[in-house]
N, CA, C and O of each residue as an XYZ file, in Angstrom:
320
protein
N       0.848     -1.171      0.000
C       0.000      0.000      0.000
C       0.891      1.231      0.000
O       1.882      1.369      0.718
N       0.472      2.032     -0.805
C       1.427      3.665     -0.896
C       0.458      4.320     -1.160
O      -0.396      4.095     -2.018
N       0.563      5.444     -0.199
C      -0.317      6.728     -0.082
C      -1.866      6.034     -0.056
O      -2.525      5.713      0.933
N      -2.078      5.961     -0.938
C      -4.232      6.089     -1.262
C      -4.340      5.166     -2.386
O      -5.337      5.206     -3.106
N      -3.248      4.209     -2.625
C      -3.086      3.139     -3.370
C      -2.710      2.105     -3.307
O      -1.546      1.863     -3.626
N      -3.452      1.248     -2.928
C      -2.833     -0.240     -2.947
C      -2.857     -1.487     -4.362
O      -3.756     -1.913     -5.087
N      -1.299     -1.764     -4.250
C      -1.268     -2.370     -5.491
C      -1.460     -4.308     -5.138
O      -0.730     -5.066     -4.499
N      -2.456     -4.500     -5.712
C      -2.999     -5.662     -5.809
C      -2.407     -6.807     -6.636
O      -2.244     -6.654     -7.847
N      -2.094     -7.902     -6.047
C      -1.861     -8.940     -7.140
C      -2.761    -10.129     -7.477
O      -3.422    -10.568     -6.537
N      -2.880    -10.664     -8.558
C      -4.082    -11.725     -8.669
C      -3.368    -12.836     -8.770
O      -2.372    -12.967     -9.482
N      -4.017    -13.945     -7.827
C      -3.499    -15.650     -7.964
C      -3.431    -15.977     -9.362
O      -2.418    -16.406     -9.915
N      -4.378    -15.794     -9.837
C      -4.195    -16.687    -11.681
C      -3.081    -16.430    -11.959
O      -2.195    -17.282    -11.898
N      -2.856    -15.111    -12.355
C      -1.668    -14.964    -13.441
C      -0.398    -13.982    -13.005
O       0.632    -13.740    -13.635
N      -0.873    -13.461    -11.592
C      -0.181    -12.551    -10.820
C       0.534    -11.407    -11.598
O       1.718    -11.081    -11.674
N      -1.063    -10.722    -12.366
C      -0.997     -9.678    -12.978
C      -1.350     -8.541    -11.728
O      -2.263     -8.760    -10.932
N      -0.682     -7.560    -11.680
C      -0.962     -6.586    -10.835
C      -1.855     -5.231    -11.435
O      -1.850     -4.671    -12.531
N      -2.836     -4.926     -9.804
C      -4.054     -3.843    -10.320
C      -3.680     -2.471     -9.407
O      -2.915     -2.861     -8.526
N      -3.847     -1.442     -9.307
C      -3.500     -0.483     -8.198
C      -4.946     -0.026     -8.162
O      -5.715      0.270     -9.076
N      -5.075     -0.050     -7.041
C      -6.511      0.133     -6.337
C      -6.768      1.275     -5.472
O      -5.926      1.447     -4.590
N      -7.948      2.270     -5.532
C      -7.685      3.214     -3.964
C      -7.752      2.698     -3.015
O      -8.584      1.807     -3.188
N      -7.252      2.648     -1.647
C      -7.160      2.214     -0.753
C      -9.451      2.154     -0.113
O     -10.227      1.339      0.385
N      -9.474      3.307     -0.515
C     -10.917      3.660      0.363
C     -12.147      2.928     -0.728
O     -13.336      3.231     -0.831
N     -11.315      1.811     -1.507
C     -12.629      1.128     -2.568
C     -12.285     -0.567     -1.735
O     -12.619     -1.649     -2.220
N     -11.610     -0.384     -0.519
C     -11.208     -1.885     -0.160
C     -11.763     -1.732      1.443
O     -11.866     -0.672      2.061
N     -12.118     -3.200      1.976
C     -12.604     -2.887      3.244
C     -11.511     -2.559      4.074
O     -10.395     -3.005      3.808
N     -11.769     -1.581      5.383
C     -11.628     -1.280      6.170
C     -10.110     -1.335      6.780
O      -9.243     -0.462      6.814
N     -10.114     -2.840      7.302
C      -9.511     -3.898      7.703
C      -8.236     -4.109      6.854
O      -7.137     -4.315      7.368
N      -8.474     -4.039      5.382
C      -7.397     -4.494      5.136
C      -6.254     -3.912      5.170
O      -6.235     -2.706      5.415
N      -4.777     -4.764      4.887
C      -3.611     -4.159      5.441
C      -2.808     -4.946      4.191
O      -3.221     -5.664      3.280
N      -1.638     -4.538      4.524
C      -0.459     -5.360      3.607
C      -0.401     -6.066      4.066
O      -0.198     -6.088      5.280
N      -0.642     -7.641      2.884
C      -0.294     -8.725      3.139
C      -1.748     -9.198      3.282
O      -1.761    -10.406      3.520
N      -2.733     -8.769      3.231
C      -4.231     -8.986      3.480
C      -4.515    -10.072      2.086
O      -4.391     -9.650      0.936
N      -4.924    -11.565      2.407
C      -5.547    -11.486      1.328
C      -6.872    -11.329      1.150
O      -7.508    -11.382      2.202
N      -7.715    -11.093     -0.164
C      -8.967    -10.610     -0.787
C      -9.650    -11.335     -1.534
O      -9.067    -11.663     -2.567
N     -10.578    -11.679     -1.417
C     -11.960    -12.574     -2.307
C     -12.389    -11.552     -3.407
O     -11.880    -10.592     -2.829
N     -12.615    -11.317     -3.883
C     -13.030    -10.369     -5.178
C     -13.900    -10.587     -6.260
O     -13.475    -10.892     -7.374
N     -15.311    -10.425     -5.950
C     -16.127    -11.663     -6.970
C     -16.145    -10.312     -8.415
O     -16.286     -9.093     -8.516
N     -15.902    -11.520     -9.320
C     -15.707    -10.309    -11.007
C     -17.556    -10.890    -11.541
O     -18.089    -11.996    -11.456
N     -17.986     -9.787    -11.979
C     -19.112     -9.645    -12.649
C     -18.645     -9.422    -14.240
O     -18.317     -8.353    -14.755
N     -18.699    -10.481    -14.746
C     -18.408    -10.340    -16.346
C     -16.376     -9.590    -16.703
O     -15.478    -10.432    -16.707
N     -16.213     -8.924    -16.811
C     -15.250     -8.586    -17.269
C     -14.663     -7.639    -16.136
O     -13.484     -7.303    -16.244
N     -15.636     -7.051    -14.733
C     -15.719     -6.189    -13.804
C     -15.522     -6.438    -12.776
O     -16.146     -7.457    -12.479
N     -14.706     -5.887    -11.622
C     -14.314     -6.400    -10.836
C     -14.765     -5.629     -9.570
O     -14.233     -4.553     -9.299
N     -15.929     -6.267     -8.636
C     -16.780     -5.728     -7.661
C     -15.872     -5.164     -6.324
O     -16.040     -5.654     -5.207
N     -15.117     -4.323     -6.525
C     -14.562     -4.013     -5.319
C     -15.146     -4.027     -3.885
O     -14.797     -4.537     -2.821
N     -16.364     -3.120     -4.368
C     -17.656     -3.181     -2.701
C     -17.431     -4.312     -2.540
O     -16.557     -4.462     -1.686
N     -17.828     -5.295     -2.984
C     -17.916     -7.012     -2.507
C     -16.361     -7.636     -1.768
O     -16.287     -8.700     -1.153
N     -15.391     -6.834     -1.975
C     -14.456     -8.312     -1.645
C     -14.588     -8.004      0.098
O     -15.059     -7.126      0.821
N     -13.994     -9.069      0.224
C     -13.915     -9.852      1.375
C     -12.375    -10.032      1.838
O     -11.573    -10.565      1.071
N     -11.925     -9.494      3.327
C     -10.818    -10.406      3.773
C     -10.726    -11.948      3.913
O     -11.734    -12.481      4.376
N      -9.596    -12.820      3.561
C      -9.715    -14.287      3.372
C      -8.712    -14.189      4.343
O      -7.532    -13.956      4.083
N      -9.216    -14.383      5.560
C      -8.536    -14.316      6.492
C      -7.168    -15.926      7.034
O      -6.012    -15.884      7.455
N      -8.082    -17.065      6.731
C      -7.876    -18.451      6.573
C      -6.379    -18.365      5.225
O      -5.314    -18.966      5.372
N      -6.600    -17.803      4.464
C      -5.584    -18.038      3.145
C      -4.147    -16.821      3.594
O      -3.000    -16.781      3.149
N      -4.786    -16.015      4.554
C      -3.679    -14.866      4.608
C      -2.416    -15.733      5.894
O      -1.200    -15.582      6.015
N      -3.387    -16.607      6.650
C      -2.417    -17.474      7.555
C      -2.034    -18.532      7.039
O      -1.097    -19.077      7.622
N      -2.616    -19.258      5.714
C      -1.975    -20.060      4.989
C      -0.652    -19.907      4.195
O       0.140    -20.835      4.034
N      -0.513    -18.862      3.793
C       0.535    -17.979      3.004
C       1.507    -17.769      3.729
O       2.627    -18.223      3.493
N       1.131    -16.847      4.993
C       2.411    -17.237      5.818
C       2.786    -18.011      6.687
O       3.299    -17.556      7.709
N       2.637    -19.291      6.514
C       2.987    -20.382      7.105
C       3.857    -21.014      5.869
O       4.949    -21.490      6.180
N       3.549    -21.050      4.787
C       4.345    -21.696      3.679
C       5.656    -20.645      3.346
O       6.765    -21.001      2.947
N       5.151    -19.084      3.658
C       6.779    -18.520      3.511
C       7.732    -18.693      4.815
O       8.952    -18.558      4.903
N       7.076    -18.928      5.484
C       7.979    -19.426      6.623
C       8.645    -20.641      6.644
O       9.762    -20.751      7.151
N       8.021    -21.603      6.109
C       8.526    -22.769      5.839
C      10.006    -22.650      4.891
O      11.098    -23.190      5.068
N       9.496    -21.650      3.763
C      10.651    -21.441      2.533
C      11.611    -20.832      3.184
O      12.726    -20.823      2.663
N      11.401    -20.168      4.500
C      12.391    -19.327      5.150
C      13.420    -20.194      6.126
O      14.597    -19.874      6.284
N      12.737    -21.441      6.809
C      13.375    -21.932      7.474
C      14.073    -22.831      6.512
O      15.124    -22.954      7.143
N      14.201    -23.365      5.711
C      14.700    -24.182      4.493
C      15.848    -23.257      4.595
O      16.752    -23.315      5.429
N      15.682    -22.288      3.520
C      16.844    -21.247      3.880
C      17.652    -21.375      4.459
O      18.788    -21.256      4.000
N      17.484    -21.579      5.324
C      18.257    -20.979      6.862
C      19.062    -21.620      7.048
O      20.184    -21.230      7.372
N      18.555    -23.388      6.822
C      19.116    -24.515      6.796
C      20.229    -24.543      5.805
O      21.312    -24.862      6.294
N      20.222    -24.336      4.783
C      21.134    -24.397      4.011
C      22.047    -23.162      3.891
O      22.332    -22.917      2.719
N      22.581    -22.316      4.802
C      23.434    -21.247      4.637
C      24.234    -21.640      5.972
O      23.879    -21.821      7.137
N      25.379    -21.690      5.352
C      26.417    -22.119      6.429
C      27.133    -21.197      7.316
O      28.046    -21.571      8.052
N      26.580    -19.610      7.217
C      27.029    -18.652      8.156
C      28.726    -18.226      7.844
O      29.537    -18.862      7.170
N      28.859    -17.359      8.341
C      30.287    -16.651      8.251
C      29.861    -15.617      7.079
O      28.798    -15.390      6.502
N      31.219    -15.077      6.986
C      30.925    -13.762      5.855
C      30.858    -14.437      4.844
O      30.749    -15.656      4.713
N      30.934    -13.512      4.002
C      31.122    -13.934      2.162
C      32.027    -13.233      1.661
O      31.956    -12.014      1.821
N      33.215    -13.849      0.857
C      34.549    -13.098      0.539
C      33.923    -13.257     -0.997
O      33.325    -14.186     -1.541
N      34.286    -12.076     -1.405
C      34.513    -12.030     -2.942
C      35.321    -12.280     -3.328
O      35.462    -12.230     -4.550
């Protein structure tokens, strides 16, 4: 989110939308995910919904990718 714009990404094709902040509920925040039902080619902003269930799903799997990580870096500096 920046200023009065939040830039949106979509699961399908993770094409990005920039949105006003005050066309999204309330609640939401960075990192929020959003239900968004599309009417034909249109995309019902009033309607979406926080997916509250998928926003703790998400970060549980980057955490996972994080501790993987972690695992595999053997610490100390890095010499060029």
């Amino acid at each position: 989110m920046e200023d009065a714009i939040a830039v949106l990404v979509r699961d399908e094709d993770e094409r990005t939308e920039d949105v006003p902040v005050r066309a999204l509920p309330a609640e939401c925040r960075e990192g929020s995910v959003l239900r968004v039902p599309e009417v034909g080619e249109r995309v019902d902003w009033a309607a979406a919904v926080l997916d509250e269930d998928a926003r703790r799903a998400r970060l549980r799997e980057a955490e996972k990718v994080l501790e993987r990580l972690r695992r595999r870096d053997p610490g100390g500096d890095i010499k060029l």
